[in-house]
Backbone as CSV, one residue per row, in Angstrom:
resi,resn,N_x,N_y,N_z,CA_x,CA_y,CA_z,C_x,C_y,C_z
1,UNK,18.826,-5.601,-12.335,17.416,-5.212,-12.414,16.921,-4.727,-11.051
2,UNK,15.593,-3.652,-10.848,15.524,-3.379,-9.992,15.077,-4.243,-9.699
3,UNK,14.570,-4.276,-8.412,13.193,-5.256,-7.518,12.394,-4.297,-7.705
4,UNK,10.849,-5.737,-8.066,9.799,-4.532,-8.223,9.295,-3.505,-6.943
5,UNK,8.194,-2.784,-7.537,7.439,-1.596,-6.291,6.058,-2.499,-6.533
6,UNK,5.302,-2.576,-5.786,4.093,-3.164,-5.557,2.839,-2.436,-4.769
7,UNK,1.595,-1.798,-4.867,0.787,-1.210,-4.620,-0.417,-2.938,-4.139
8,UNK,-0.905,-2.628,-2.801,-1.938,-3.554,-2.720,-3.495,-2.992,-2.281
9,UNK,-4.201,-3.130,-3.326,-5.880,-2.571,-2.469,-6.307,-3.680,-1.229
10,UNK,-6.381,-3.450,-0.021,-6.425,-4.738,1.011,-7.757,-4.535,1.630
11,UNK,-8.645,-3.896,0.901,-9.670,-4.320,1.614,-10.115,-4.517,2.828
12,UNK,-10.850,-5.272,3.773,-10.992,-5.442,4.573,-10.301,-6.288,5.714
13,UNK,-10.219,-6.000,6.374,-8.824,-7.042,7.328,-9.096,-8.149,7.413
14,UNK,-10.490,-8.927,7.072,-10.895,-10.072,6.862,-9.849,-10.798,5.868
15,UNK,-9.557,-10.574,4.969,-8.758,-10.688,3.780,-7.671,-11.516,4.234
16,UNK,-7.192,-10.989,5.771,-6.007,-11.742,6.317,-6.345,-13.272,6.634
17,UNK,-7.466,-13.384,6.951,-7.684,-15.250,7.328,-7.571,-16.154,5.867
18,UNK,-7.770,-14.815,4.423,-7.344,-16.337,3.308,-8.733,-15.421,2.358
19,UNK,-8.968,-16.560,1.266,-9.803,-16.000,0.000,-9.035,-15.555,-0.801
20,UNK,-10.094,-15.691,-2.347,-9.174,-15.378,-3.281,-8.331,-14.055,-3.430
21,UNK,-8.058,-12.668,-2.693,-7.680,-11.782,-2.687,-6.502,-12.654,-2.376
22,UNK,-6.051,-13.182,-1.329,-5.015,-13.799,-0.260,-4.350,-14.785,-1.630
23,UNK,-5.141,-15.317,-2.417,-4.321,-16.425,-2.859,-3.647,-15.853,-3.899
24,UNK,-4.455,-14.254,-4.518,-2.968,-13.871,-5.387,-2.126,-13.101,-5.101
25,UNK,-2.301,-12.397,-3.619,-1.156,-11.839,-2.775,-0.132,-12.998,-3.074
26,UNK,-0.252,-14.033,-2.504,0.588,-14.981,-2.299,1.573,-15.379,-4.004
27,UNK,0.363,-15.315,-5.049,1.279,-15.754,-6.287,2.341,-14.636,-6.586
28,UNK,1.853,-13.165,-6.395,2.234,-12.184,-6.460,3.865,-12.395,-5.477
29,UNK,4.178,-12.811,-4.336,5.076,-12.984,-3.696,5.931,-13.951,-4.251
30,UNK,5.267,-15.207,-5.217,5.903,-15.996,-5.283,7.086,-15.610,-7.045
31,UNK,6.371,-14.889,-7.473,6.828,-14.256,-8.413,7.769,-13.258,-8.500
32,UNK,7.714,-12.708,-7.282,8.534,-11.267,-6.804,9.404,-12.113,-6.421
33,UNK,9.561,-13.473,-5.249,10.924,-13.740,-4.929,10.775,-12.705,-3.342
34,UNK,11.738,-13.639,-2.856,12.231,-12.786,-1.394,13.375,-11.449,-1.291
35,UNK,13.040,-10.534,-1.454,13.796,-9.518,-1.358,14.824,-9.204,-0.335
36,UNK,15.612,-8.608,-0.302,16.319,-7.992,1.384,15.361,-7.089,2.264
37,UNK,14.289,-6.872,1.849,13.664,-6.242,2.813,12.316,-5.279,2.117
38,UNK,11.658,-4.543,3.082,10.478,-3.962,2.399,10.135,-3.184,3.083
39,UNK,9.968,-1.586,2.280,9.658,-0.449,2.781,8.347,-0.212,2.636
40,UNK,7.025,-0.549,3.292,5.624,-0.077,3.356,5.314,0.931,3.749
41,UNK,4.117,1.489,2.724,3.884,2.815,3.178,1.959,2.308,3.449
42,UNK,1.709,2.718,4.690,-0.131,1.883,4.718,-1.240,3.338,4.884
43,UNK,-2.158,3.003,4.175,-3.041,4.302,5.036,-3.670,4.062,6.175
44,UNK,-2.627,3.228,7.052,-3.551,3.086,8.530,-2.460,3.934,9.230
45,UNK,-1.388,4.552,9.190,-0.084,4.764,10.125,0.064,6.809,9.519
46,UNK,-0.673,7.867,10.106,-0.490,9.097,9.679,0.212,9.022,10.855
47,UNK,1.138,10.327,10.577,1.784,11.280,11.442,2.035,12.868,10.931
48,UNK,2.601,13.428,11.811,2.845,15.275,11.901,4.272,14.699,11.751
49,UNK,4.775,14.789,10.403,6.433,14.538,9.769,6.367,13.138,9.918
50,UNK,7.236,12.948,8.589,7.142,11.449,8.477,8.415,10.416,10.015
51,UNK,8.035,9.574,9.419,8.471,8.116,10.423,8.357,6.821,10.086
52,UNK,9.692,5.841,10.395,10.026,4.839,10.465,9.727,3.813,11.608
53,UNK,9.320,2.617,11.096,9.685,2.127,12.575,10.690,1.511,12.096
54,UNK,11.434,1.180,13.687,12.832,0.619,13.849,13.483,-0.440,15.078
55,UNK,12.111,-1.094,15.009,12.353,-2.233,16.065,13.095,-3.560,15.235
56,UNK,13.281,-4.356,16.104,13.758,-5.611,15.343,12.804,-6.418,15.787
57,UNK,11.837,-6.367,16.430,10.795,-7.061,15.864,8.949,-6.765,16.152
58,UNK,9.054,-6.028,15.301,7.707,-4.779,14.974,6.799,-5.806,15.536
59,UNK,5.719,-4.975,16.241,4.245,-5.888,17.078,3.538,-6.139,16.135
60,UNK,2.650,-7.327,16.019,1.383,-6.748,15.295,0.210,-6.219,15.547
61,UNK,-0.006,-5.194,15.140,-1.014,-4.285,15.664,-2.617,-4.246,14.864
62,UNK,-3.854,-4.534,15.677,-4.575,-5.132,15.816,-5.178,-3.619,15.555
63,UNK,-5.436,-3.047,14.778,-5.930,-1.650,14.662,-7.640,-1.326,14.079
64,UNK,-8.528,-2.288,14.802,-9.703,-2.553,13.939,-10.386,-3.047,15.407
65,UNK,-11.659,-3.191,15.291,-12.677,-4.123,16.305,-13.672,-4.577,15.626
66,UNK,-14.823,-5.488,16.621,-15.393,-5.791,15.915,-15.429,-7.300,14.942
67,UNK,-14.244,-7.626,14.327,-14.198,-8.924,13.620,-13.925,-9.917,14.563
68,UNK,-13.812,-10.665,14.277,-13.745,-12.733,14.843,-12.803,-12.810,15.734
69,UNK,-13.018,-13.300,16.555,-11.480,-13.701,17.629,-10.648,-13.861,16.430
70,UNK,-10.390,-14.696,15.720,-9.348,-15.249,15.038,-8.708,-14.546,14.449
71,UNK,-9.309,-13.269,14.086,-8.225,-12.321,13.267,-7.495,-11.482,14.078
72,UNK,-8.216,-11.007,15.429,-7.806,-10.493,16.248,-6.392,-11.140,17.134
73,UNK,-6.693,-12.424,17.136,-5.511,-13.661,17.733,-4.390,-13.717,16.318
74,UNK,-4.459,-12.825,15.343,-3.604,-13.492,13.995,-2.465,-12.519,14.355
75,UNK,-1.140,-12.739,14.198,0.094,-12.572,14.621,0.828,-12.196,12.969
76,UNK,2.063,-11.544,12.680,3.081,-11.670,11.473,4.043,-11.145,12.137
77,UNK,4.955,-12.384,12.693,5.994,-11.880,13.247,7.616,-11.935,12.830
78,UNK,6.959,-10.886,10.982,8.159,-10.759,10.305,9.151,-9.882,11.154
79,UNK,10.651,-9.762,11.302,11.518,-8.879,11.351,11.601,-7.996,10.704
80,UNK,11.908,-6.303,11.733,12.093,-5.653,11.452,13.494,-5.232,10.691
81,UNK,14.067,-4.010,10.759,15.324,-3.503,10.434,15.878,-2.547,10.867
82,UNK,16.503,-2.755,11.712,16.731,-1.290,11.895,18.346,-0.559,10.774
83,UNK,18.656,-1.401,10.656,19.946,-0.356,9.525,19.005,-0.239,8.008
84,UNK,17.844,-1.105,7.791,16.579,-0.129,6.758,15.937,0.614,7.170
85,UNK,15.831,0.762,8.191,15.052,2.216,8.783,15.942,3.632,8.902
86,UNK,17.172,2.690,9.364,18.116,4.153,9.200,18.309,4.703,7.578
87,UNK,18.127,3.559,6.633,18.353,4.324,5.340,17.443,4.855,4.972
88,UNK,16.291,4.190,5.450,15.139,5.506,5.095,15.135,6.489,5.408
89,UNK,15.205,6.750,6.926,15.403,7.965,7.312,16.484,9.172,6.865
90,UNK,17.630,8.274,6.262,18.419,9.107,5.376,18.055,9.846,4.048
91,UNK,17.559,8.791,3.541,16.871,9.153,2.731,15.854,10.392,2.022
92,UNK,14.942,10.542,3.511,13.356,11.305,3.530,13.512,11.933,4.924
93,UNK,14.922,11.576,5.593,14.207,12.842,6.661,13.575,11.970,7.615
94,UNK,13.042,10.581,7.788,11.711,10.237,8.295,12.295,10.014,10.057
95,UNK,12.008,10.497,11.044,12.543,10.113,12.707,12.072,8.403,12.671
96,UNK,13.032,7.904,12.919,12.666,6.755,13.734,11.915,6.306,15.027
97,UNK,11.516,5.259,15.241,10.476,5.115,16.491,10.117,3.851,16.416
98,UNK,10.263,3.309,17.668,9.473,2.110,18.387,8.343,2.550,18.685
99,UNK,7.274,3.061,18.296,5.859,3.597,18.640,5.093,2.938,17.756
100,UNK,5.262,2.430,17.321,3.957,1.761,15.876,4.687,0.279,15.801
101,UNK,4.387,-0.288,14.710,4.775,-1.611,14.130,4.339,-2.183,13.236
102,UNK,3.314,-3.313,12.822,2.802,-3.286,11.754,1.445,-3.300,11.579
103,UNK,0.409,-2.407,10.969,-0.789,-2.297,10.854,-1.850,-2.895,10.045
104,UNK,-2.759,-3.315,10.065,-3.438,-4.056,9.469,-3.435,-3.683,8.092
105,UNK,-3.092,-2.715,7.382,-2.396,-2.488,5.865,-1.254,-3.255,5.468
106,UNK,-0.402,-3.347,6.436,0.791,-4.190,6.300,0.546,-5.394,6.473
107,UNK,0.322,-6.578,7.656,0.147,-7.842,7.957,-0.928,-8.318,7.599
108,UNK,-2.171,-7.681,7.029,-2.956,-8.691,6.507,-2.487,-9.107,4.697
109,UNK,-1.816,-8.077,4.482,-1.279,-8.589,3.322,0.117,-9.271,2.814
110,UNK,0.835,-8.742,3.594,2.192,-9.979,3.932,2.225,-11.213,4.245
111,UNK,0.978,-11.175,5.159,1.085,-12.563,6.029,0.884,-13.413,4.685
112,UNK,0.257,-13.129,3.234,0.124,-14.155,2.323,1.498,-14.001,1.250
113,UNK,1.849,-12.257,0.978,2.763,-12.438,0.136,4.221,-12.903,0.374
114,UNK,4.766,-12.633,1.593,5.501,-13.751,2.245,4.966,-14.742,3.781
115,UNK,4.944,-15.784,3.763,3.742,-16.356,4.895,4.797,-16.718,5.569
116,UNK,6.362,-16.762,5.329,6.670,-17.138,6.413,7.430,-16.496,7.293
117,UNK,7.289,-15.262,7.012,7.518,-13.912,7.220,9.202,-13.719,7.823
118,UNK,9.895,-13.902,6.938,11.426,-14.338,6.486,11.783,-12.801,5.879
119,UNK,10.996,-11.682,5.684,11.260,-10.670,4.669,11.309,-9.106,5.608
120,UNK,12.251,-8.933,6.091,12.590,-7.313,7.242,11.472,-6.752,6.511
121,UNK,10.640,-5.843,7.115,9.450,-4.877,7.021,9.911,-3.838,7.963
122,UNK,9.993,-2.807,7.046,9.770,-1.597,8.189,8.439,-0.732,7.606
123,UNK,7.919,-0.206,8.146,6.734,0.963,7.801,7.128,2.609,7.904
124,UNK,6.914,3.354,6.345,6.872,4.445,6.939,5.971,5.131,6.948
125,UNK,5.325,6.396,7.511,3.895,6.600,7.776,3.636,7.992,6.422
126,UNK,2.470,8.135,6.468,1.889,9.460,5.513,1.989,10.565,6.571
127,UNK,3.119,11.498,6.111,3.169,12.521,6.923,1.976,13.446,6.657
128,UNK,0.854,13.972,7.250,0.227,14.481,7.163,0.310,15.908,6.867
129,UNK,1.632,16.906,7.113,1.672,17.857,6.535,2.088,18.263,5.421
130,UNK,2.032,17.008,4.554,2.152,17.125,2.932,1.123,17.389,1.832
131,UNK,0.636,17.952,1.010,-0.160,17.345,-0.272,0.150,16.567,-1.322
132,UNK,-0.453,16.030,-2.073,-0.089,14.957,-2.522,1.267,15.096,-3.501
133,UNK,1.416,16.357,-3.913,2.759,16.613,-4.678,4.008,15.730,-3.357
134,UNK,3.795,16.559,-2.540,4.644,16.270,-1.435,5.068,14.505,-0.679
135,UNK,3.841,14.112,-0.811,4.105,12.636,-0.676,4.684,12.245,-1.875
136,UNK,4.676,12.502,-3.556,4.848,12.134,-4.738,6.715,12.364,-3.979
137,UNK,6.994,13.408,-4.116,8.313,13.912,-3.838,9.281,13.598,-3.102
138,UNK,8.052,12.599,-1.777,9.135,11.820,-0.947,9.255,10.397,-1.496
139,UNK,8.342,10.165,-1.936,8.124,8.771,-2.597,9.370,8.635,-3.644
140,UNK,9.511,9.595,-4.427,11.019,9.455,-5.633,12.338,9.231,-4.616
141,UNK,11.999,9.698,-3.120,13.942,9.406,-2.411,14.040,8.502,-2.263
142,UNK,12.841,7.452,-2.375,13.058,5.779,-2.149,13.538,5.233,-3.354
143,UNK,13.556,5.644,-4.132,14.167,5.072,-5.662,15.305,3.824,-5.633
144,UNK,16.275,4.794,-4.744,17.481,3.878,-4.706,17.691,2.636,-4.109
145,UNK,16.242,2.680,-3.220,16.388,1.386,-2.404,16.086,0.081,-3.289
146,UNK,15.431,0.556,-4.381,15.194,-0.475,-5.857,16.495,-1.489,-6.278
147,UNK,17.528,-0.454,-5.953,19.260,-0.984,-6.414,19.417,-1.688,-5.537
148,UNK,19.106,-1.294,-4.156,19.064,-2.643,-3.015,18.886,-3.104,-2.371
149,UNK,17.728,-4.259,-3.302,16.709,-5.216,-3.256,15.634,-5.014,-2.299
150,UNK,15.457,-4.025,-2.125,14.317,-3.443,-1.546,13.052,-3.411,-2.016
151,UNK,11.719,-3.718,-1.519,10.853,-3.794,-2.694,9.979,-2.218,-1.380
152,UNK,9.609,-1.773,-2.484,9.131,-0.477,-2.107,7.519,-0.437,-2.256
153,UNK,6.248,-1.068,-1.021,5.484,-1.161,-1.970,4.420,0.307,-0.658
154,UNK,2.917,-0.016,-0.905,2.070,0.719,-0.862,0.736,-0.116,-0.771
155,UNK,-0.032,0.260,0.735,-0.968,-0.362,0.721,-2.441,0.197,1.256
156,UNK,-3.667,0.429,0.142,-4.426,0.897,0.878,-5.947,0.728,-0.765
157,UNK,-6.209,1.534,-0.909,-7.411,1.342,-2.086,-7.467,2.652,-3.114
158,UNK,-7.588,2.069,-4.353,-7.332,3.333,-5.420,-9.151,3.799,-4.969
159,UNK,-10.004,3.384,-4.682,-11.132,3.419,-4.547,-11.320,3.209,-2.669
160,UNK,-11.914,4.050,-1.885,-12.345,3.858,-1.189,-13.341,4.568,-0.151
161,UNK,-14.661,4.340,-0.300,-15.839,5.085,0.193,-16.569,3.833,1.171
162,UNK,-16.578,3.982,2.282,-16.975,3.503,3.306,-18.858,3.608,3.048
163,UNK,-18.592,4.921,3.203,-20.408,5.295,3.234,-20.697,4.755,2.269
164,UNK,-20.947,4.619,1.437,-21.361,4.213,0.308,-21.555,2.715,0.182
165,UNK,-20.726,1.955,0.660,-20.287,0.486,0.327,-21.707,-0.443,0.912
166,UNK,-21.667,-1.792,0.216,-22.920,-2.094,-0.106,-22.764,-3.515,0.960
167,UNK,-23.032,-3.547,1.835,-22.425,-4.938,2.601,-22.579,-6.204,1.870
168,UNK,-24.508,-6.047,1.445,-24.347,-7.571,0.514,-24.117,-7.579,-0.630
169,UNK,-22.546,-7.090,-1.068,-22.310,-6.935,-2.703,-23.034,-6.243,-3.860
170,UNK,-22.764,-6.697,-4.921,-23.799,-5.770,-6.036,-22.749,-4.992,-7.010
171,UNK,-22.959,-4.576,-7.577,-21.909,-4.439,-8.970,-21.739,-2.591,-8.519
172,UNK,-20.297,-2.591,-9.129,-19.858,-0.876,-8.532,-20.410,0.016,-8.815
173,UNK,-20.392,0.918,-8.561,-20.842,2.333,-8.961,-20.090,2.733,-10.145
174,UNK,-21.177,3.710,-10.391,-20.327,4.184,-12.075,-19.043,4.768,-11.219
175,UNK,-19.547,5.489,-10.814,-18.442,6.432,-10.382,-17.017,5.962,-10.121
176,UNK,-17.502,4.773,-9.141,-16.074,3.858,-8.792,-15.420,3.143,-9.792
177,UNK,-16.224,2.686,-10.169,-15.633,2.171,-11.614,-14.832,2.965,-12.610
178,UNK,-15.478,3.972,-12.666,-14.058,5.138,-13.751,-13.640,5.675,-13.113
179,UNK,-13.458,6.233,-11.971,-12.131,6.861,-11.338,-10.974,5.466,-10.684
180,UNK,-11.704,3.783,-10.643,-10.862,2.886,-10.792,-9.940,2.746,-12.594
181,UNK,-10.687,2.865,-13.506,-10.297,2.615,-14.660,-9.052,4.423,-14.852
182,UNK,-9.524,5.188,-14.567,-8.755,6.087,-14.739,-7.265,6.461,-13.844
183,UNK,-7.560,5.645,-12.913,-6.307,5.510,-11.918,-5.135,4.201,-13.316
184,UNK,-5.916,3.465,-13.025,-5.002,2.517,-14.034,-4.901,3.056,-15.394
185,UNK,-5.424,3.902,-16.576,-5.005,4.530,-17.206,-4.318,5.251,-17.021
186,UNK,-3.687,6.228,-16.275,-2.626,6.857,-15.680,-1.718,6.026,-15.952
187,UNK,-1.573,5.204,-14.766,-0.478,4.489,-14.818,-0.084,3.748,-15.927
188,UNK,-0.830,3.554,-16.766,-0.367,2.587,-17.841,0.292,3.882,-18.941
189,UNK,-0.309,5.050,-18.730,0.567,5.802,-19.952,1.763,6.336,-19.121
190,UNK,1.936,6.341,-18.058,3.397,6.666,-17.221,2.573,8.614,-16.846
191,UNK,1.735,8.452,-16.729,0.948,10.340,-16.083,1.050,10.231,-14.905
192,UNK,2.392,10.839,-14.492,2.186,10.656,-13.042,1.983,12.392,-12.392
193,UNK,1.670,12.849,-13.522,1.048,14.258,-12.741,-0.472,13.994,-12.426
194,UNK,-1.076,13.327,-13.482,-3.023,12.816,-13.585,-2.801,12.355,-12.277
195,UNK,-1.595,11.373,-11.484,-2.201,10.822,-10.320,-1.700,11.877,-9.255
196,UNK,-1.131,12.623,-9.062,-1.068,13.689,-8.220,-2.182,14.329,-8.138
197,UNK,-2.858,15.175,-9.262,-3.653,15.845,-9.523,-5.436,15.196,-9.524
198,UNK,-4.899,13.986,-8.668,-6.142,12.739,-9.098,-7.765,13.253,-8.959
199,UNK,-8.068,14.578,-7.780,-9.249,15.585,-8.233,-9.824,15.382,-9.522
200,UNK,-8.754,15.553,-10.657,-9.015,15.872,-11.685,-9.449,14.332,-12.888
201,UNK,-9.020,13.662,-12.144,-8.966,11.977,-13.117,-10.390,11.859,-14.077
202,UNK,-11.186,11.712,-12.777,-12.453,11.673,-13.451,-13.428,12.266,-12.912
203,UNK,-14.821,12.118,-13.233,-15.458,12.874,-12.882,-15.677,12.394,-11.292
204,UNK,-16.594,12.863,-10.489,-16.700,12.522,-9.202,-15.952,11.579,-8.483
205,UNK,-14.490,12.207,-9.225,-13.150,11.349,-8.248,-13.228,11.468,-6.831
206,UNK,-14.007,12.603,-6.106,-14.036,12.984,-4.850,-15.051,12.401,-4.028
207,UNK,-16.305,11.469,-5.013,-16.803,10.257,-4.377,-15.569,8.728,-4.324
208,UNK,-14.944,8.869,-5.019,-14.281,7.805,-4.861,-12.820,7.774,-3.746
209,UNK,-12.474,9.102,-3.998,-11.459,9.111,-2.460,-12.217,10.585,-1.534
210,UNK,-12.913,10.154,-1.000,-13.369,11.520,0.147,-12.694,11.668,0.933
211,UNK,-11.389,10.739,1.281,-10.291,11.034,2.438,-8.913,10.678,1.887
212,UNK,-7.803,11.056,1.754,-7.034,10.849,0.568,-5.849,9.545,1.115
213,UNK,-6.529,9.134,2.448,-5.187,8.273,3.109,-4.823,7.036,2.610
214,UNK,-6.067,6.009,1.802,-6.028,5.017,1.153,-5.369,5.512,-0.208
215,UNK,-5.568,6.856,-0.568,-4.681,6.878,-2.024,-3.040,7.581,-1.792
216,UNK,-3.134,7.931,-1.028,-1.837,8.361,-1.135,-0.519,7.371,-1.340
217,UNK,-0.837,6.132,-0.626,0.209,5.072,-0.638,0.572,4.960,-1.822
218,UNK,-0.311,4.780,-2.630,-0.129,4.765,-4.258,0.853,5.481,-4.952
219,UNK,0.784,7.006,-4.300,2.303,7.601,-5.081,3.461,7.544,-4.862
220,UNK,3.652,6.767,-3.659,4.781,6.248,-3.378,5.098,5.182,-4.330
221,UNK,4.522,4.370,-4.756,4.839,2.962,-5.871,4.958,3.490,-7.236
222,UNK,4.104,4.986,-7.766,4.238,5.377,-8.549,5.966,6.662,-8.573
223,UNK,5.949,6.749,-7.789,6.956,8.027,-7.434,8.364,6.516,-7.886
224,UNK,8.579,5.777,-7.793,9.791,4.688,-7.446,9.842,4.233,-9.122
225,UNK,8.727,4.400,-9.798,8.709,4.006,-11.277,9.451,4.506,-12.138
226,UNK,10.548,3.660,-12.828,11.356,4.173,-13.640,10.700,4.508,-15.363
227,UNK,10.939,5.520,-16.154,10.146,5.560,-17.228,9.967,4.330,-17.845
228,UNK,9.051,3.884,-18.552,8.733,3.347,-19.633,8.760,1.913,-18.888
229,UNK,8.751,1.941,-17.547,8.874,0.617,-16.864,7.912,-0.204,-16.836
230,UNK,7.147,-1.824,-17.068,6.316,-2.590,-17.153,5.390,-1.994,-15.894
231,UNK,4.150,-2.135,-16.442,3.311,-1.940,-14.833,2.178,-3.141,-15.287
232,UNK,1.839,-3.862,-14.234,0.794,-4.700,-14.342,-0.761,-4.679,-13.590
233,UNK,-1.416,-5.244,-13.053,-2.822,-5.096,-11.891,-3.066,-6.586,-11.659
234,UNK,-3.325,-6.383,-10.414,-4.036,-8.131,-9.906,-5.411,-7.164,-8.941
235,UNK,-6.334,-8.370,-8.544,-6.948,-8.325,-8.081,-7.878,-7.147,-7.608
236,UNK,-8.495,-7.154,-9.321,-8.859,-6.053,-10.459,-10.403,-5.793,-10.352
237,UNK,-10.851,-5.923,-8.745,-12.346,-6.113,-8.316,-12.345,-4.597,-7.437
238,UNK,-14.048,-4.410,-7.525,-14.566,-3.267,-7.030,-15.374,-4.000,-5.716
239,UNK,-15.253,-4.162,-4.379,-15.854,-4.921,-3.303,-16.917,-3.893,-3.264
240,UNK,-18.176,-4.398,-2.799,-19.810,-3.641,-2.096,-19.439,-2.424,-3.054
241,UNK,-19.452,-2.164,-4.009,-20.033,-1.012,-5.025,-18.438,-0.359,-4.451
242,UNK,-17.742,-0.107,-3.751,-17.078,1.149,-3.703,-15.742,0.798,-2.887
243,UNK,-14.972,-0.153,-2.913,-13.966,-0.516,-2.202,-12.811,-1.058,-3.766
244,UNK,-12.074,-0.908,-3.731,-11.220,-1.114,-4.921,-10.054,-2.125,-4.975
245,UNK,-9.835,-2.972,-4.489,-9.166,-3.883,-4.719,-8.109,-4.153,-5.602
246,UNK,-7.612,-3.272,-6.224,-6.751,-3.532,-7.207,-5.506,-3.224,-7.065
247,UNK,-4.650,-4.205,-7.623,-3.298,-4.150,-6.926,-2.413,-3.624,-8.107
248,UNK,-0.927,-3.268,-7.490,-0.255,-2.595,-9.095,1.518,-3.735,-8.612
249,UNK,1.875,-3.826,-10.007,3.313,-4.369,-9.896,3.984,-3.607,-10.945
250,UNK,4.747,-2.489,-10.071,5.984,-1.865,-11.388,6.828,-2.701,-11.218
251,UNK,7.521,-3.054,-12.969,8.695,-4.072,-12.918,8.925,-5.154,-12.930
């Protein structure tokens, strides 16, 4: 069987000190099992051509201001890989590099789905001179890493509008709400052109991603999906009207 692909909406980096987002990261891990390793793709890490990192033991990178000493002092000092970085890069082309490590897309959500961070992580970044066909396209060369035990996941928000977002809560926007429901209809009928083409999902999909870096991760988890393969959702919330939270498990 493969190992699953996993998509996480992570919200705010707050998320990393704990709350219920954190506690079903964690069931979510406990269910998946420890893999040989894990290829993340985050919308915090763009580049001009894609990239790996390939340290053996990736920094954690503090890519935010502003929040609590304590999150800022919070550490995940999972191991890297470097002979998984080289297969990625075989894979996709992607250059390797000690220049990055892991970004608050990656370690605030690891640190719960494996906490004791026992699980090689490498990151590869959203090459920026792609469209989304193009990320879809690199996302399918990871396939094989499914065969071994690789979990291939993706982390960022099917929903995400900053401007918009409501600090003291309050129930979503229409808008967010069906271009959230229409992202997961996709996926549940296996349309993985609707999510390429995601403009088109629903109506004012372009209030719901005005910058495409939180969605792109997504077609990487979708690109790794074998037909007719189980897909599931956790943590199936819309944060301050317009932040999307919802997580995906192919497999």
């Amino acid at each position: 069987m493969p190992t699953p692909a996993l998509f996480f909406g992570h919200g705010s980096p707050m998320n990393a000190l704990g709350g219920p987002y954190a506690d079903t990261w964690r069931a979510v891990g406990e269910a998946v099992g420890k893999p040989r390793g894990v290829v993340m793709v985050s919308a915090h890490w763009e580049t001009e051509g894609p990239s790996v990192t390939g340290q053996t033991a990736p920094p954690t990178i503090h890519d935010f201001g502003g929040f609590p000493r304590a999150l800022h002092e919070m550490t995940y000092p999972a191991p890297g890989s470097p002979a998984l970085a080289t297969r990625v890069a075989e894979l996709t082309g992607a250059g390797v590099t000690d220049d990055w490590g892991l970004d608050h897309g990656s370690w605030s959500v690891l640190a719960h789905v494996w906490p004791e961070a026992d699980v090689p992580v490498v990151q590869l970044s959203l090459d920026r001179r792609l469209d989304a066909r193009g990320h879809f396209d690199l996302g399918r060369r990871l396939r094989p890493l499914r065969d071994e035990g690789i979990v291939v996941a993706g982390s960022g928000d099917f929903v995400h509008n900053l401007r918009t977002w409501k600090r003291d809560g309050g129930e979503p926007y229409g808008w967010a709400s069906g271009f959230n429901d229409a992202v997961k209809a996709a996926l549940e009928r296996g349309d993985q052109d609707a999510l390429v083409d995601w403009v088109g999902l629903a109506e004012d999909a372009q209030m719901s991603v005005p910058t495409d870096e939180h969605f792109l991760p997504l077609l990487y988890v979708a690109a790794v999906r074998d037909p007719g393969e189980p897909v599931g959702f956790f943590n199936d919330v819309i944060e301050g009207g317009s932040i999307s939270m919802t997580g995906v498990r192919i497999g």
